[in-house]
C-alpha positions as a Python dict, from the first residue, in 0.01 Angstrom:
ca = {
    (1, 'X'): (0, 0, 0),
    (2, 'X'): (-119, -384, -29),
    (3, 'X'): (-375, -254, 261),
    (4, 'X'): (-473, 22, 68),
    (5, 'X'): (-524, -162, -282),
    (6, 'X'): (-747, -410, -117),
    (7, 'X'): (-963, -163, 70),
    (8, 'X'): (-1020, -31, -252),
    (9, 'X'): (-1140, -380, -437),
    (10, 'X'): (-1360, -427, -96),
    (11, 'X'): (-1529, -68, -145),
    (12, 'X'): (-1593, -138, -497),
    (13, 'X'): (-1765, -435, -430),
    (14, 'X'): (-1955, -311, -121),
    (15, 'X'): (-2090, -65, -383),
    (16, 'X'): (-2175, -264, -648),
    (17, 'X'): (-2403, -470, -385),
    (18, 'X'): (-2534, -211, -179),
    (19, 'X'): (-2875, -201, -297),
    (20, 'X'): (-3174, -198, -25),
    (21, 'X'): (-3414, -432, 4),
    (22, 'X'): (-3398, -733, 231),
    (23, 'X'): (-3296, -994, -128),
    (24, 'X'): (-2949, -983, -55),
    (25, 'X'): (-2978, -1174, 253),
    (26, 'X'): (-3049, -1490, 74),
    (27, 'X'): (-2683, -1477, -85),
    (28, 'X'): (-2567, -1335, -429),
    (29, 'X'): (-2624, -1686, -562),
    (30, 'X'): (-2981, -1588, -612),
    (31, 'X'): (-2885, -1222, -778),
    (32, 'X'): (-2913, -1243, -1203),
    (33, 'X'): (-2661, -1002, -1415),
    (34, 'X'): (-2730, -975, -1735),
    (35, 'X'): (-2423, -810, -1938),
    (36, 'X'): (-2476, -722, -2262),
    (37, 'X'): (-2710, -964, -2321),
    (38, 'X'): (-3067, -1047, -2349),
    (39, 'X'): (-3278, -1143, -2022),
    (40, 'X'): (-3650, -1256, -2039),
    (41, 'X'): (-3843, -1385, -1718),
    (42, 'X'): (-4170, -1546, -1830),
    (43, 'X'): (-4500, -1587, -1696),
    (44, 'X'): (-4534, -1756, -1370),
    (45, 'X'): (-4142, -1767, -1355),
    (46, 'X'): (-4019, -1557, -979),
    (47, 'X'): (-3639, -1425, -920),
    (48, 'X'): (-3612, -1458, -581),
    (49, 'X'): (-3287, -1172, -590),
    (50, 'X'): (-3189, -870, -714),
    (51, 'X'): (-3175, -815, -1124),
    (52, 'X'): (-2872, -549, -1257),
    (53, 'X'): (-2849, -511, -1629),
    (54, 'X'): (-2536, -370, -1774),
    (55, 'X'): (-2618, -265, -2120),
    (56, 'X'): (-2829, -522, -2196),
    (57, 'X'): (-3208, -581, -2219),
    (58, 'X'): (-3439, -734, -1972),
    (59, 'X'): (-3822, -817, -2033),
    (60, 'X'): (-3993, -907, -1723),
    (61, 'X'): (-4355, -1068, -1861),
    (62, 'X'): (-4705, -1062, -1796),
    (63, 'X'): (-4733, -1246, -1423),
    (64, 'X'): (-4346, -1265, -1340),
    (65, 'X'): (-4223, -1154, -1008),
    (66, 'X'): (-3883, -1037, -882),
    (67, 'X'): (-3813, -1021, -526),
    (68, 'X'): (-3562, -758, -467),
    (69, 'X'): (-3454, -460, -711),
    (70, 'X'): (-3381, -418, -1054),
    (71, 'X'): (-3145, -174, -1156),
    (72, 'X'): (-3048, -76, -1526),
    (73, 'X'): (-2712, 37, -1632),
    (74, 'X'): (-2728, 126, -1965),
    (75, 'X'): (-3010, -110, -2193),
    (76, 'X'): (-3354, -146, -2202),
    (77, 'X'): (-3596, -283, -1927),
    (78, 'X'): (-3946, -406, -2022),
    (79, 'X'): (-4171, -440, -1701),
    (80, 'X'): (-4533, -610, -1708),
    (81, 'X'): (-4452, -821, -1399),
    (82, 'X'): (-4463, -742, -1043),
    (83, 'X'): (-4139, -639, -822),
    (84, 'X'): (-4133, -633, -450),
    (85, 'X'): (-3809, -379, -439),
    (86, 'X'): (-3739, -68, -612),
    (87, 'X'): (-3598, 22, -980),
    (88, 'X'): (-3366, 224, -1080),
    (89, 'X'): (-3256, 348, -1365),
    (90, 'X'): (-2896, 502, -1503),
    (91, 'X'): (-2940, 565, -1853),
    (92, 'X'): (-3108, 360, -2093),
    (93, 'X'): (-3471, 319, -2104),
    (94, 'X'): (-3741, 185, -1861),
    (95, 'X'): (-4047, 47, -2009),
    (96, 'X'): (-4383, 27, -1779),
    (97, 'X'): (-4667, -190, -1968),
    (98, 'X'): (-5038, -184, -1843),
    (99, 'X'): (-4982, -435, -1595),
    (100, 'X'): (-4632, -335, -1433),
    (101, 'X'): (-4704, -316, -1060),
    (102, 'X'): (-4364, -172, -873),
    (103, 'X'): (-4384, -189, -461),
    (104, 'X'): (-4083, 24, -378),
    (105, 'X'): (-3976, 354, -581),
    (106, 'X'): (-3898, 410, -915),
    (107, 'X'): (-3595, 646, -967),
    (108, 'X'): (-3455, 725, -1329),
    (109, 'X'): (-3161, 939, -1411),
    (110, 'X'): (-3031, 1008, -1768),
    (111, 'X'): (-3268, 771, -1850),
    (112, 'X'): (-3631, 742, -2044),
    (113, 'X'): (-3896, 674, -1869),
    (114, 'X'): (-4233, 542, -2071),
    (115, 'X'): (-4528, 446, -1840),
    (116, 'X'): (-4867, 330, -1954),
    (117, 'X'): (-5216, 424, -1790),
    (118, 'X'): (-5226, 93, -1580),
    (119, 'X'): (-4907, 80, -1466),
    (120, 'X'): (-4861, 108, -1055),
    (121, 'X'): (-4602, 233, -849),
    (122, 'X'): (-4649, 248, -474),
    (123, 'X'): (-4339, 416, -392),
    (124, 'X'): (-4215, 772, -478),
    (125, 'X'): (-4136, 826, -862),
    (126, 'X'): (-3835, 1061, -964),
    (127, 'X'): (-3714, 1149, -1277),
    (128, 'X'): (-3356, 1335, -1199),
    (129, 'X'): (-3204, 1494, -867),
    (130, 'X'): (-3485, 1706, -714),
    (131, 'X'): (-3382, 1958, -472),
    (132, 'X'): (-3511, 1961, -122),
    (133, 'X'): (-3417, 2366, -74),
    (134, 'X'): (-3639, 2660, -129),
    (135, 'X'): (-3550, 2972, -98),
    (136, 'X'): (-3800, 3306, -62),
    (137, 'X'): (-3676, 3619, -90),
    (138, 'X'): (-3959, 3898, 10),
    (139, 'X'): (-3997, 4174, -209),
    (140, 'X'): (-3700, 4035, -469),
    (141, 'X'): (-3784, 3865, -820),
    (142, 'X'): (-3536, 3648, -936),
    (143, 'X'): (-3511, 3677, -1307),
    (144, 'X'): (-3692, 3328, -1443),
    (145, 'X'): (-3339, 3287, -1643),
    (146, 'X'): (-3131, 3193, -1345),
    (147, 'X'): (-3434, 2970, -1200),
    (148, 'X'): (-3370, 2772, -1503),
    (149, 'X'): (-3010, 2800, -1480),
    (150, 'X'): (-2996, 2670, -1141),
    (151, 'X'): (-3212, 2389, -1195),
    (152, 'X'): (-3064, 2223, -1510),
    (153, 'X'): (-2731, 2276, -1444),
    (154, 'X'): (-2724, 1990, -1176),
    (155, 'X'): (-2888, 1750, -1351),
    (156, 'X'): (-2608, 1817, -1723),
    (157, 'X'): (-2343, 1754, -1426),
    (158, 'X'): (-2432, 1489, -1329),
    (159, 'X'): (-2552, 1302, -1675),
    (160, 'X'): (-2170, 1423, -1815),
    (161, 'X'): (-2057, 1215, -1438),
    (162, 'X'): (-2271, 898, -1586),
    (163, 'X'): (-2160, 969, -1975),
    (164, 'X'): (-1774, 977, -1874),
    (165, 'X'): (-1845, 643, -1680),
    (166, 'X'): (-2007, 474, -1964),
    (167, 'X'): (-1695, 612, -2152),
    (168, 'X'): (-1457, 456, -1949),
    (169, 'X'): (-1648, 123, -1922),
    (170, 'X'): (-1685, 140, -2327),
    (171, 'X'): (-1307, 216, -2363),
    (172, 'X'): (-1223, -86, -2110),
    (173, 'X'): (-1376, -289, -2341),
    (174, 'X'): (-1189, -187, -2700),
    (175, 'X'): (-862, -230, -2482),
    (176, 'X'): (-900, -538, -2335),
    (177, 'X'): (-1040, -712, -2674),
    (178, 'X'): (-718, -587, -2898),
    (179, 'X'): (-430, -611, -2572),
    (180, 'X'): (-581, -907, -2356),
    (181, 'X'): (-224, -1060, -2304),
    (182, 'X'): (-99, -682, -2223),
    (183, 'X'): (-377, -646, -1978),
    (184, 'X'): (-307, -1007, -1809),
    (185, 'X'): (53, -907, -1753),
    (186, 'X'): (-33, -548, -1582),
    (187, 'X'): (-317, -707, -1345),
    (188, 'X'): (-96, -1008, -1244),
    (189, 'X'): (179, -712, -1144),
    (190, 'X'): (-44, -506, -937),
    (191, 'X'): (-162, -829, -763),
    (192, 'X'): (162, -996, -662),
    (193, 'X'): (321, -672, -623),
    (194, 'X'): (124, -391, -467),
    (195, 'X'): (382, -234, -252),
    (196, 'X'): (634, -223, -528),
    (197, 'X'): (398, -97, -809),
    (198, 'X'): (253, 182, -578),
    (199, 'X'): (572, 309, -476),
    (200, 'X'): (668, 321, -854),
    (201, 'X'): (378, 496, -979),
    (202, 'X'): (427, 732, -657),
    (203, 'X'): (797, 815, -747),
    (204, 'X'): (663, 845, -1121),
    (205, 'X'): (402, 1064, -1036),
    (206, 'X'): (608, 1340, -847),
    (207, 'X'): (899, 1310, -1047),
    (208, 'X'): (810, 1240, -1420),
    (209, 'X'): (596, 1597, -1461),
    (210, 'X'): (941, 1773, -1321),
    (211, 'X'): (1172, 1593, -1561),
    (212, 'X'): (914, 1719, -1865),
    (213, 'X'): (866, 2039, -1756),
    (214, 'X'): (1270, 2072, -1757),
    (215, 'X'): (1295, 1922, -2060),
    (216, 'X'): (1080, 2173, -2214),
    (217, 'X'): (1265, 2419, -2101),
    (218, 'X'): (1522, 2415, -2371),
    (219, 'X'): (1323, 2461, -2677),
    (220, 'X'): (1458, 2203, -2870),
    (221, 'X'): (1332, 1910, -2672),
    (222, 'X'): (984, 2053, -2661),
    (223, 'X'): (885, 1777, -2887),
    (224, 'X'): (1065, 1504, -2665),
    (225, 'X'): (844, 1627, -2355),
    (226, 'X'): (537, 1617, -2537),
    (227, 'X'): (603, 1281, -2634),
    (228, 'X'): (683, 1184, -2251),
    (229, 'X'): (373, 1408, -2165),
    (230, 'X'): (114, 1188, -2419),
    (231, 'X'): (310, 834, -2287),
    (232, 'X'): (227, 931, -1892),
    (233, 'X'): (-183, 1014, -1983),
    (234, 'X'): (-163, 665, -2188),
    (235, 'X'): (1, 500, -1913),
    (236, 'X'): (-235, 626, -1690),
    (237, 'X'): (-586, 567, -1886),
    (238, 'X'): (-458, 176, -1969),
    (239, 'X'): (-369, 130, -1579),
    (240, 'X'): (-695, 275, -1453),
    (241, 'X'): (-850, -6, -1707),
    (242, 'X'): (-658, -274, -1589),
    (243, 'X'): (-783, -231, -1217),
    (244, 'X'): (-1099, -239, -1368),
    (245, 'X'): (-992, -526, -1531),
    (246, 'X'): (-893, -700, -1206),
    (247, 'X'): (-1232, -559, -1024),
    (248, 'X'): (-1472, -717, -1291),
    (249, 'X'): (-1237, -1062, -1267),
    (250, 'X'): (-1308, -1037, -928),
    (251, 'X'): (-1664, -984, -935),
    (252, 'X'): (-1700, -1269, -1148),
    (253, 'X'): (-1518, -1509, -927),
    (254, 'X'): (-1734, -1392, -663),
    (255, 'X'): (-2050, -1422, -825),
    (256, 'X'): (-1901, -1804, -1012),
    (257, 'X'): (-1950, -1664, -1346),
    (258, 'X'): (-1783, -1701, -1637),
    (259, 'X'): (-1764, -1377, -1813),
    (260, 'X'): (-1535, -1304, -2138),
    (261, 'X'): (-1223, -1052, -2033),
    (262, 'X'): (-1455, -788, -2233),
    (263, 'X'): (-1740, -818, -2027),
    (264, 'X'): (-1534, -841, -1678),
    (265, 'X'): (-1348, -524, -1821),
    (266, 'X'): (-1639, -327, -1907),
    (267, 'X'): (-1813, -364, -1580),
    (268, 'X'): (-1541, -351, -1337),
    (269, 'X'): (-1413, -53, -1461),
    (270, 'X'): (-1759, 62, -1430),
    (271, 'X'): (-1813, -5, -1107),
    (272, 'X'): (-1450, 164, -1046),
    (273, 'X'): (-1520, 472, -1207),
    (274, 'X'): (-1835, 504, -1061),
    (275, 'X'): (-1691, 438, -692),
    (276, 'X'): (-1384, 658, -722),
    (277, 'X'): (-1483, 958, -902),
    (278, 'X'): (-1816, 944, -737),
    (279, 'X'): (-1632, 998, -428),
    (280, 'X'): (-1420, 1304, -612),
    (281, 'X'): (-1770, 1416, -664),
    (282, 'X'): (-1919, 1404, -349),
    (283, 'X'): (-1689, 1402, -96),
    (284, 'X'): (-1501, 1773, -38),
    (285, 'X'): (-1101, 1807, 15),
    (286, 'X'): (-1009, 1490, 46),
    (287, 'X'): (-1211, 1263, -252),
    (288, 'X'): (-956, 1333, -547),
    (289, 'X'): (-736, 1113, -313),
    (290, 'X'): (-920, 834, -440),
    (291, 'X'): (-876, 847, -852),
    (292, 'X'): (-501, 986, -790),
    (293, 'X'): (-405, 658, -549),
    (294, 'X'): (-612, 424, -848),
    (295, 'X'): (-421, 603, -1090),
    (296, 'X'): (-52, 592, -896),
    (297, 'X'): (-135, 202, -871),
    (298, 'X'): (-204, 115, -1238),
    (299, 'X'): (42, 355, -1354),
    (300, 'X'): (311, 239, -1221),
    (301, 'X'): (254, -133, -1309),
    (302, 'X'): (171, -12, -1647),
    (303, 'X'): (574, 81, -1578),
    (304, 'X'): (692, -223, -1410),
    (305, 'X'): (575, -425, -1720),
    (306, 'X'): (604, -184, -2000),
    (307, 'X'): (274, -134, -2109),
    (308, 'X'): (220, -513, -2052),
    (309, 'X'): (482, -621, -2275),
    (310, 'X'): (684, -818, -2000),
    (311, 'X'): (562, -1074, -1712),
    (312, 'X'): (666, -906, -1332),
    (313, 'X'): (844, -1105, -1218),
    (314, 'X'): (1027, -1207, -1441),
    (315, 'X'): (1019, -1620, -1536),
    (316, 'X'): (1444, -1647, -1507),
    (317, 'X'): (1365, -1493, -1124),
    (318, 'X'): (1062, -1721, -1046),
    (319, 'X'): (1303, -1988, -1194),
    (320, 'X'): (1630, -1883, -979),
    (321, 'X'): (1416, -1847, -672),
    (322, 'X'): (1195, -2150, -682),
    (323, 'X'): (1545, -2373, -731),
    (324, 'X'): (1633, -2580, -437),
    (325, 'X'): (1926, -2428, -234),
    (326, 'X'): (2210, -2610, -162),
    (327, 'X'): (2286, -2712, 191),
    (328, 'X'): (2377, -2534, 493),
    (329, 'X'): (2774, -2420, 476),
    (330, 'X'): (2806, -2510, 102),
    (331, 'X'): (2811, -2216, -152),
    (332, 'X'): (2656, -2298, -516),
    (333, 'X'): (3024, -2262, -646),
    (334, 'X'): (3183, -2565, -422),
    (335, 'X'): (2922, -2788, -438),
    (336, 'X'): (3035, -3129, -564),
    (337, 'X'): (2786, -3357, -705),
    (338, 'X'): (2805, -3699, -627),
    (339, 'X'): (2821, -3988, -936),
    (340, 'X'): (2530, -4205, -888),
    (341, 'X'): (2718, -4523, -890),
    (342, 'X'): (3078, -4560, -796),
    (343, 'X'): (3371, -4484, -1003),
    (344, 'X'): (3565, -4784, -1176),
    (345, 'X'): (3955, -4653, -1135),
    (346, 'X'): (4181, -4824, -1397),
    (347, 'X'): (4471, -5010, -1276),
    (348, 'X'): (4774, -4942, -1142),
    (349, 'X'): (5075, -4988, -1401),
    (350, 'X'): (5290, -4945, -1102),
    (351, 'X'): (5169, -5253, -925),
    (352, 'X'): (5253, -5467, -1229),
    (353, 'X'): (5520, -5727, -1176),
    (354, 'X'): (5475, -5820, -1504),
}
């Protein structure tokens, strides 16, 4: 399970960097994240890196140059500089002035796209998923309501895949600003104790929907099992956070920034949600193995701790445990301390010839 949980931290971070383009051989020192905040590269300034702006807004000026890619999550991005690399766009707006030159592609999705007269782009542009099949059917008409059908119904999947993501990213956020301690506690659980949380939200996860289901059973306790029912989707939604919580602390160590536990929460779970159910998504049979084993891991140190509300371990354990044992052969119970100077006997009346 420990092998497991940190296979999953190293795919989410081989995603979040796995942009083309030859900047990310110089080192993510040189990448710039803006987060919610407001980015402007001047004229004559260069980013020699990549640019990723997570609901923020970024205004590259007149004469600026970026070396790499710029990708928008969510914000607005004002170009009238040069880039070398491609953009990208995930919701949000894109901005294209007069003098906006772009050297790779230019892909939007769920996103706005405004481009003036002058502005360049060498690459390919695409607005949405466009199909590389076409079928011909000789001598058959397809009514022109299905072609429409068929060719908008990919695109509302996937800009509900992106909306849900945003979702979860926006409900990190609210949850880690009004439970920050709670959300300490749970991520410091699932770090020291992978095996042991895994194994709990395993044991929860097959046995917990029996034990409801039974409960329901007998019609008086329907209420009970509800209650249990709405506790386990809680307990699952605040343990999927917390990973994300844990993924965006990461991030941030890795990148030696110094984001507030709202920020790190927002974009790690993010990245998380768009790693994991992306793979649901795309990858048939066996991707919903990858949200269920997320979900099994936060849910059952959601349990471990009770919704955050205790440390794991516990500090009496860490205490007991960190003590120093007492020697070889010699049990706690008949160890005899020794005085630190020697004992002054009184005198024998015995002795007295008085």
């Amino acid at each position: 399970m420990k092998r497991i949980f940190n296979f999953i931290f190293v795919i989410v971070l081989l995603a979040t960097f796995a942009l083309p383009g030859p900047a990310y051989a110089k080192g993510f020192q040189d990448d710039k994240i803006v987060a919610g905040g407001t980015f402007i590269l001047t004229n004559g300034d260069t980013l020699d890196g990549n640019l990723l702006i997570f609901g923020g807004s970024a205004t590259l000026e007149k004469g600026s140059q970026v070396n790499g890619d710029v990708v928008l999550l969510g914000g607005t991005l004002n170009i009238d500089g040069q880039i070398t690399g491609n953009v990208v766009g995930f919701g949000g707006v894109v901005n294209l002035g007069q003098l906006a030159v772009v050297e790779g592609d230019l892909t939007t999705l769920a996103a706005t796209l405004n481009r003036d007269k002058g502005s360049r782009v060498e690459g390919q542009v695409v607005n949405g998923f466009q199909t590389p099949f076409h079928f011909e059917f000789p001598g058959v008409t397809v009514p022109s309501a299905q072609n429409v059908r068929l060719s908008v119904m990919p695109i509302w999947s996937v800009m509900w895949f992106f909306f849900r993501t945003f979702l979860w990213a926006a409900l990190a956020v609210l949850v880690v600003m009004f439970l920050p301690a709670a959300t300490h506690r749970t991520a410091d659980a699932i770090v020291s104790q992978p095996v042991l949380v895994g194994g709990i939200g395993l044991i929860t996860t097959v046995i917990a929907p029996l034990l409801l289901i039974g409960i329901a059973i007998t019609i008086i306790l329907i209420p009970i099992s509800l209650v249990g029912a709405l506790a386990m989707v809680v307990a699952w939604f605040f343990g999927r956070i917390v990973i994300g919580f844990e993924v965006g602390r990461r991030m941030a160590e890795m990148l030696k920034q110094d984001w507030p536990v709202a920020v790190a929460a927002g974009i790690g779970t993010f990245i998380l949600a768009l790693v994991v159910d992306g793979a649901n998504e795309v990858i048939p049979c066996v991707g919903w193995l990858f949200p269920v084993m997320v979900g099994m891991l936060g849910l059952g140190a959601v349990i471990l701790t009770r919704f955050g509300t205790q440390t794991y371990p516990p500090t009496g354990i860490e205490s007991s445990v960190t003590a120093t044992p007492p020697g070889p052969g010699i049990s706690p119970a008949s160890r005899v301390e020794e005085p630190s100077e020697p004992a002054i006997l009184p005198p024998d009346e015995s002795q007295n010839t008085d």
